[in-house]
N, C-alpha and C positions, 0 to 999 in steps of 0.2 A: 684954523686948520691949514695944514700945508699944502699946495695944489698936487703934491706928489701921492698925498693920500687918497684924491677924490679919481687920480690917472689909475693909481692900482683897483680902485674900488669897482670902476669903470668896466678896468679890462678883464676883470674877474665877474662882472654881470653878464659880460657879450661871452662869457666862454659856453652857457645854455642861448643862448639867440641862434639856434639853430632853426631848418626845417621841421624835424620833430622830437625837439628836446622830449626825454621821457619827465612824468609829473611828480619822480623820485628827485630827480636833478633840478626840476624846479621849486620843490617844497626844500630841496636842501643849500638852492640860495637863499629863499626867504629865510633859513635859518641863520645862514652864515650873514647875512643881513640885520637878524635880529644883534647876534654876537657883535657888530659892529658897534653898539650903544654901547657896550662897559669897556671901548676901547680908549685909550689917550696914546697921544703924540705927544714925543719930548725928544727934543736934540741929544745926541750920544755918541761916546767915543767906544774906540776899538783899540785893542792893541794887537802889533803882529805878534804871530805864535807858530809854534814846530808844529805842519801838521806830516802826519805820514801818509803815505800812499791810499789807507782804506779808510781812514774817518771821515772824510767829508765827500761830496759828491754833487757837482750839478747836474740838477734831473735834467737827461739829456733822448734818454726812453722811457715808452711807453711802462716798463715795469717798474722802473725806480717813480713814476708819478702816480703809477699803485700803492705803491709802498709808502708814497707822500699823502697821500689819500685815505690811507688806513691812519695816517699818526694823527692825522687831522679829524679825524670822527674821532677821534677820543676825548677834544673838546668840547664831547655836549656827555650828557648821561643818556641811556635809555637806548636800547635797540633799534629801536623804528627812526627814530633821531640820530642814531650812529651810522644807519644805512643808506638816510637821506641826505647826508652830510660827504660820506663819502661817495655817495652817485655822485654830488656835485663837482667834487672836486677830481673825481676819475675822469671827468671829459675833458678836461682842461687841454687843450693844444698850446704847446710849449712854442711862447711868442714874446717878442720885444713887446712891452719894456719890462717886462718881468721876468724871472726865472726863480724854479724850485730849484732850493737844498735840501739833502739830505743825509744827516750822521748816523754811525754809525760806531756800535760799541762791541765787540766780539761776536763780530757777523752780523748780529744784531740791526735794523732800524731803532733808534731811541730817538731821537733829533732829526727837525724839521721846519723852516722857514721859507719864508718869500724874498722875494728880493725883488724893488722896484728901481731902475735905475730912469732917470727923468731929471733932463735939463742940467748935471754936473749934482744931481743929489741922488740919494739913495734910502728907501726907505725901507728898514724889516722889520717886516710884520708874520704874524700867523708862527708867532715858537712855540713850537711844541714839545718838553722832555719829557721821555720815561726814565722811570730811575735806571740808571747807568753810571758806572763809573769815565767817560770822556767826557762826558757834559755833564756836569754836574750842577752848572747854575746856567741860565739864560747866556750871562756875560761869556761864558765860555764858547759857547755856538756861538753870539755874533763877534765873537774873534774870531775865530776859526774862517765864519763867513767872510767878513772881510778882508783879510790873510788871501786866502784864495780867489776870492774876485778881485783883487786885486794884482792877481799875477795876468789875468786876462783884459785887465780896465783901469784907468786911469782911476785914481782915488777920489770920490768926489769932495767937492768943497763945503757939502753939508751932507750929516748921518743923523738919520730921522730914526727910532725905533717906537712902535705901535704895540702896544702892551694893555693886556688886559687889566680893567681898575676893579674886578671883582672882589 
């Protein structure tokens, strides 16, 4: 496994290592912890693509890492599980080395990733589509991702993506 996986993994445990993390945000890493078993790592490419001014977006406030939070609770079933999953990911403080995206399809949230950048590599993980017509398959979001992190970052020399082997 790539060391870039174990830096995201890391930074996304210390985002509850608060004072008084709530026991929603904590049962909803153990979740997202569990989810970590049916994931794989595999090297990948990108291509650049036209994007327009509203499809994509790095969560840059507090409301768009809401809205990243909601896309993300949609990867479990079950309410109480959809609640705890999103407490987790709602407290998240937007910090190096990672950053949230999020797309966007006729105003719409459908599209939603991580992005870890670490050492000239970059890893994305945590995609999330609802059916939409802009993103229509995975590969469509990490072009997009890419495209745009790359107008603010040097392109790294290796692209990891973290995909669920369910």
């Amino acid at each position: 496994m790539p060391t870039i996986v174990a830096v995201k993994n890391q930074w996304l445990h210390q985002q509850v290592e608060v004072e008084h993390p709530t026991s929603q945000s904590l049962r909803g890493r153990a979740l997202y912890q569990s989810l970590l078993e049916t994931q794989a790592v595999e090297p990948c490419e990108a291509e650049p693509v036209a994007l327009s001014g509203d499809d994509l977006y790095l969560v840059d406030f507090h409301r768009l890492t809401i809205l990243f939070a909601m896309l993300q609770s949609q990867r479990v079933d079950g309410e109480t599980a959809q609640a705890e999953l999103l407490e987790f990911f709602a407290q998240i403080i937007l910090s190096a080395p990672c950053e949230l995206y999020i797309g966007f399809c006729d105003g719409q949230p459908c599209a939603a990733a991580m992005v870890t950048d670490y050492q000239q590599e970059w890893l994305i993980s945590d995609c999330v589509l609802t059916p939409n017509s802009r993103f229509t398959q995975q590969q469509d979001l990490i072009n997009a991702i890419v495209t745009l992190k790359a107008t603010h970052s040097k392109r790294p020399q290796q692209l990891w993506l973290e995909t669920s082997q369910r």
